[in-house]
C-alpha positions as CSV (number, residue, x, y, z in Angstrom):
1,X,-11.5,39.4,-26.4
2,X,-9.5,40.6,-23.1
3,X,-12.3,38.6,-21.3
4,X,-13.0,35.8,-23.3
5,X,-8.3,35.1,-22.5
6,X,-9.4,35.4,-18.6
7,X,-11.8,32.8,-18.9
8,X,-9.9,30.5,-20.7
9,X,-7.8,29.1,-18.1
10,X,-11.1,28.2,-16.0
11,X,-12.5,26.9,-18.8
12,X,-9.6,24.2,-19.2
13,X,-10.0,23.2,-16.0
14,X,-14.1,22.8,-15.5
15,X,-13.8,19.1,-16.7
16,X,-11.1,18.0,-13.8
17,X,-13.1,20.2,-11.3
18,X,-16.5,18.3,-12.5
19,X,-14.8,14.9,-12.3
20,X,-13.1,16.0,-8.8
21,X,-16.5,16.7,-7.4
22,X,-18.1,14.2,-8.9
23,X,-15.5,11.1,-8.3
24,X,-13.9,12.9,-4.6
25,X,-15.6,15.5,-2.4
26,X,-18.7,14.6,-3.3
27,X,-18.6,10.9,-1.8
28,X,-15.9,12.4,0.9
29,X,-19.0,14.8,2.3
30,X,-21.6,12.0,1.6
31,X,-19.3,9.3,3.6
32,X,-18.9,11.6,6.3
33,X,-22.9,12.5,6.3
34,X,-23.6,8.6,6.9
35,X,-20.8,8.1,9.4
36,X,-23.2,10.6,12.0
37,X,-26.7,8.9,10.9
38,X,-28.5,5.9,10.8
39,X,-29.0,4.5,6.4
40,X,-31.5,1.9,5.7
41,X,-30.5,-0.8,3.2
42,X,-31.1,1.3,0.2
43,X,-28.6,3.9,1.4
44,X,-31.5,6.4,2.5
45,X,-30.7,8.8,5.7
46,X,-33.3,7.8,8.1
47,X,-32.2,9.8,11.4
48,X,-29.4,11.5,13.3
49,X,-26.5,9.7,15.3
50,X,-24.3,11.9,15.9
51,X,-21.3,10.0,17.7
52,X,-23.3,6.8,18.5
53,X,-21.8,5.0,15.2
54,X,-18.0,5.6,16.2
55,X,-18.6,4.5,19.9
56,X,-20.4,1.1,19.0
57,X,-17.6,0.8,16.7
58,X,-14.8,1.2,18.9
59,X,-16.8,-0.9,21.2
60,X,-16.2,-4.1,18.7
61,X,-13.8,-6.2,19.3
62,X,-13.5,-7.4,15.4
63,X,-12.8,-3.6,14.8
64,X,-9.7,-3.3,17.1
65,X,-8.4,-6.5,15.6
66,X,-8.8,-5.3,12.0
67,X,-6.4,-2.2,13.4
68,X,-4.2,-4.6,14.3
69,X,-3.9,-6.5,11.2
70,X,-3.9,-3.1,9.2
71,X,-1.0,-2.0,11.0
72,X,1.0,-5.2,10.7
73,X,0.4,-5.4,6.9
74,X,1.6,-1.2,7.1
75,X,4.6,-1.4,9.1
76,X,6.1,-5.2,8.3
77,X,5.2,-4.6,4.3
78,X,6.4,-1.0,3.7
79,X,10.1,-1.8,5.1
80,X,10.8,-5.2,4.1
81,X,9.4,-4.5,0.6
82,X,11.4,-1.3,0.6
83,X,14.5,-2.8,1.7
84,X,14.2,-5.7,-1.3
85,X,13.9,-3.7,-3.8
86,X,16.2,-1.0,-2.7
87,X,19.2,-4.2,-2.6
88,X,17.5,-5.6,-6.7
89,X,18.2,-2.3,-7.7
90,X,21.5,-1.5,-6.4
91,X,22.5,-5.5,-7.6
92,X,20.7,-4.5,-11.5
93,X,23.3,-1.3,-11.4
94,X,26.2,-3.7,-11.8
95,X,26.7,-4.3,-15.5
96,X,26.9,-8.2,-15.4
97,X,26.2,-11.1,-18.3
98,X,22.4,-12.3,-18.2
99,X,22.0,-8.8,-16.4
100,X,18.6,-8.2,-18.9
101,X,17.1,-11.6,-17.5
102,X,17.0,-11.3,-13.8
103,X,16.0,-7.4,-14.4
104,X,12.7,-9.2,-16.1
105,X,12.3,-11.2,-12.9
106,X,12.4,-8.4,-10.8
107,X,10.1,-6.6,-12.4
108,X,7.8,-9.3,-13.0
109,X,5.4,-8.8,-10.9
110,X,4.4,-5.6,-11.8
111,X,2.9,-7.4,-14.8
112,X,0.7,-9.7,-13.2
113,X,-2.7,-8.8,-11.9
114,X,-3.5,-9.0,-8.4
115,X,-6.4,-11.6,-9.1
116,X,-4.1,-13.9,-10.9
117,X,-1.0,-13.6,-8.1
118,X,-3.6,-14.2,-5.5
119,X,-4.5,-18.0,-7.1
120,X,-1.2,-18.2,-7.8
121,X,0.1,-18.3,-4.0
122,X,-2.8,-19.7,-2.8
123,X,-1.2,-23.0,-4.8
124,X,2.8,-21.9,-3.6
125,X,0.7,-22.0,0.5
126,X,-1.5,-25.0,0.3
127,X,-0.4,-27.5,2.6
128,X,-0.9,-30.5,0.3
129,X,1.4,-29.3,-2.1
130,X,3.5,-26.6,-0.9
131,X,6.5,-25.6,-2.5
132,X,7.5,-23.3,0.3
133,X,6.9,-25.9,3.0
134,X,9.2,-28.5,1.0
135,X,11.6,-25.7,1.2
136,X,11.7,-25.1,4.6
137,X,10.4,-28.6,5.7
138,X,7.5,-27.4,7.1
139,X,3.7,-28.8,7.4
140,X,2.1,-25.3,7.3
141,X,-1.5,-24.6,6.2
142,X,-0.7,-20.6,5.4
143,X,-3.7,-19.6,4.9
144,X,-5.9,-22.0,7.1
145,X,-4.5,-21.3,10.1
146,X,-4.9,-18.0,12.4
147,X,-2.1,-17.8,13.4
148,X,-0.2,-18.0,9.8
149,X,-2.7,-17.0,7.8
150,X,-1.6,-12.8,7.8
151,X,2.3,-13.7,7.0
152,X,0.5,-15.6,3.8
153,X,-1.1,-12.5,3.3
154,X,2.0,-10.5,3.7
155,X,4.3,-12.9,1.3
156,X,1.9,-11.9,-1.5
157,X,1.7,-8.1,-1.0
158,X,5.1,-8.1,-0.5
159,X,5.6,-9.9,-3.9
160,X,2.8,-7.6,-5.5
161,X,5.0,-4.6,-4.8
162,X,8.6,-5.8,-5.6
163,X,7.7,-4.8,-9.6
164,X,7.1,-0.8,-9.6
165,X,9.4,-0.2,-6.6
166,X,12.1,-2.3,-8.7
167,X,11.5,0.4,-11.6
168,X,11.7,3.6,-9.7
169,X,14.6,2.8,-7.8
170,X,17.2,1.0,-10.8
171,X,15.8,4.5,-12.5
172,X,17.3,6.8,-9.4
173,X,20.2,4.8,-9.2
174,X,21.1,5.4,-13.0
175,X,20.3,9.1,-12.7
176,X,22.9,9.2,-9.9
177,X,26.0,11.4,-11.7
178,X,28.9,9.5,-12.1
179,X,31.0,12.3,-11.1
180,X,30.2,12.4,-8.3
181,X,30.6,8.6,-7.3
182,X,34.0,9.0,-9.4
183,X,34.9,12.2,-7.0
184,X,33.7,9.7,-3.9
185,X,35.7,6.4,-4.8
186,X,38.7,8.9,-5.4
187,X,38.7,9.9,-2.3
188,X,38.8,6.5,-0.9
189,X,34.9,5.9,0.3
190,X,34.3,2.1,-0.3
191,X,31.0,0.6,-1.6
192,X,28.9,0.5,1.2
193,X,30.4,4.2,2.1
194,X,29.4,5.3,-1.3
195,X,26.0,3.9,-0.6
196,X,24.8,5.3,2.8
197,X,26.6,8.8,2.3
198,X,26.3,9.5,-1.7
199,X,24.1,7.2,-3.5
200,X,21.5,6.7,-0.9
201,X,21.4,10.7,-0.4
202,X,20.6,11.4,-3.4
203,X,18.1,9.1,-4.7
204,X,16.7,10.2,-1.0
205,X,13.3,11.7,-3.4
206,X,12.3,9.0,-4.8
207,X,12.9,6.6,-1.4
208,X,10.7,9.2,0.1
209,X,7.5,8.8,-2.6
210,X,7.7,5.2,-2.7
211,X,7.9,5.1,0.9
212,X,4.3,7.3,1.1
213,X,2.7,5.3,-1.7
214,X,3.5,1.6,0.1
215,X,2.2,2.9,3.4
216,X,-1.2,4.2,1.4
217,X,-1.2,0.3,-0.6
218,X,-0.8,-1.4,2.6
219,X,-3.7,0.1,4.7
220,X,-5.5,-0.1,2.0
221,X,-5.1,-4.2,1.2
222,X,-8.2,-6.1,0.6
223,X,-8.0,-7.8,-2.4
224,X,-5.8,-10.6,-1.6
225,X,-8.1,-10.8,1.3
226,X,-10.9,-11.3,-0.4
227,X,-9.9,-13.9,-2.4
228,X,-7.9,-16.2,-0.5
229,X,-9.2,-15.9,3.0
230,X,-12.1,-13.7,3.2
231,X,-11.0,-12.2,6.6
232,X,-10.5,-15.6,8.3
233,X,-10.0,-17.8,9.9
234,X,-11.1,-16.1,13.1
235,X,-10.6,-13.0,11.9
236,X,-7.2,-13.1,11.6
237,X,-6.8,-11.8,8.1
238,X,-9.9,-9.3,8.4
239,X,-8.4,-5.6,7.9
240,X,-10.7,-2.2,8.4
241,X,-10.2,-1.9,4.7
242,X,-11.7,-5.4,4.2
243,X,-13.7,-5.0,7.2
244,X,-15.5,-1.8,5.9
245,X,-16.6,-3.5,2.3
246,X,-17.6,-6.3,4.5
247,X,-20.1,-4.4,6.5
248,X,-21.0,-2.3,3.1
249,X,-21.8,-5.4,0.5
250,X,-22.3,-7.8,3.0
251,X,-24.6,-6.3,5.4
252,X,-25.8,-3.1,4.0
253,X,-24.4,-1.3,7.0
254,X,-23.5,1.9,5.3
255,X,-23.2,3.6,8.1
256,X,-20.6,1.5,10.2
257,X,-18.6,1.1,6.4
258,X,-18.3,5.3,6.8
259,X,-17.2,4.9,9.8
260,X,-14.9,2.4,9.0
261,X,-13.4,4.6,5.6
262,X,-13.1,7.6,8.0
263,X,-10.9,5.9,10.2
264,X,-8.7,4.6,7.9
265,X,-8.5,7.4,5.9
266,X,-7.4,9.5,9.6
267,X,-4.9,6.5,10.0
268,X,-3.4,6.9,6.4
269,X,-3.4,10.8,7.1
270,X,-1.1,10.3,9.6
271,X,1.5,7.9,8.5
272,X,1.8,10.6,5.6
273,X,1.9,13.5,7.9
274,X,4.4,11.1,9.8
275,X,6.5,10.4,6.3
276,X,6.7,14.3,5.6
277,X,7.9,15.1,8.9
278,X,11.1,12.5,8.3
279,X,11.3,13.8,4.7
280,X,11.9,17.7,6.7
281,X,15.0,16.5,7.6
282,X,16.3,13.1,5.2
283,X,15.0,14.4,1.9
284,X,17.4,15.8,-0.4
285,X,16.5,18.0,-3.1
């Protein structure tokens, strides 16, 4: 009996080690196995490599402009969506009539799949009938031309992330003690004071996780990609996310697609390592 209590815990947790080896390290060592050989079309190891698949990689100039791309979508996306629905929150604290109805709004989007968003802007960007060109009085093909075809991109990712970032902030903001804003406007700190030094402080957790998971959604955008401009025109949309199932699906170039994931993967690493040395020193607990 003694024993059989040990073993219990283990027990519990076999079927999330099985699925964790099955579903993470298992592909992680795999992808990593076929980023230092050569893999015929059927995904079969047919030789060695070594560093040969990361040099002709680097060597492509479709590769450095997918970096490029990747890292506009990370650090234009992750702020500006940040900084929207950190001001949707703050607005949804104020108890005003009709407040119900433009909370619904701003979490809208949360609600609508990224397949269905994705055919809905690529209507709000066409240039025939453009509601956003009307707007701004603008001829624009969005998505048809290079050099306007990533912003598209971005308007819709942007969009896509408003819903659950809306959530988790108007949540931290309610959770903020009212004491303590009390004790604040008492001592005569105004409302953006209140903001910056007590509400902004403490909701500093959540800021900090939403901030990691938008960095981790923007390198990893494809989908959008795939359906609206299929890394074009001119490459302009292609990202290494988009670039790797590209060289996967499309070609059956498993190895350069491992080499692609790794590198992303690296880059991801360290915009987190990157987040958690801010948090060191912003983050309250």
């Amino acid at each position: 009996m003694p024993g059989s209590r040990r073993l219990k815990p283990y027990l519990l947790l076999l079927p999330m080690l099985v699925f964790a080896i099955g579903f993470c390290y298992y592909p992680a060592v795999k992808t990593f196995l076929y980023s230092l050989c050569n893999v015929n079309f059927k995904g079969e190891i047919v030789g060695f490599a070594g560093l040969s698949n990361f040099r002709y990689l680097l060597s492509r100039p479709d590769f450095s402009k997918a970096i490029q791309n990747t890292l506009k979508l990370a650090l234009f996306n992750t702020p500006f969506t940040i900084l929207l629905t950190l001001l949707f929150a703050r607005i949804s604290t104020v108890k005003k009539p009709f407040r119900s109805v433009y909370e619904l709004f701003f979490s809208l989007p949360m609600a609508v799949s990224m397949s269905a968003a994705a055919l809905m802007f690529k209507m709000l960007l066409s240039p025939a009938a453009s509601p956003i060109n009307g707007l701004l009085g603008l001829q624009i093909d969005w998505l048809g031309n290079r050099n306007t075809a990533i912003w598209g991109i971005m308007m819709l990712t942007v969009w896509m992330g408003i819903g659950l970032n809306y959530l988790l902030f108007l949540s931290a903001f309610r959770n903020v003690p009212k004491s303590i804003m009390e004790a604040a406007q008492m001592d005569g700190a105004g409302g953006i004071r209140r903001f910056f030094h007590v509400e902004l402080p403490i909701i500093s957790p959540t800021l900090f996780y939403v901030l990691c998971t938008n960095l981790v959604q923007a390198v990893m955008t494809s989908g959008p990609i795939i359906i609206l401009t299929d890394g074009g025109p001119v490459r302009s949309t292609t990202t290494l996310i988009f670039m790797m199932y590209s060289s996967g699906y499309g070609s059956s170039n498993y190895s350069m697609a491992a080499c692609i994931s790794l590198i992303t993967f690296l880059m991801t690493l360290l915009f987190t390592v990157g987040a958690f040395a801010l948090e060191g020193k912003r983050v309250n607990e």
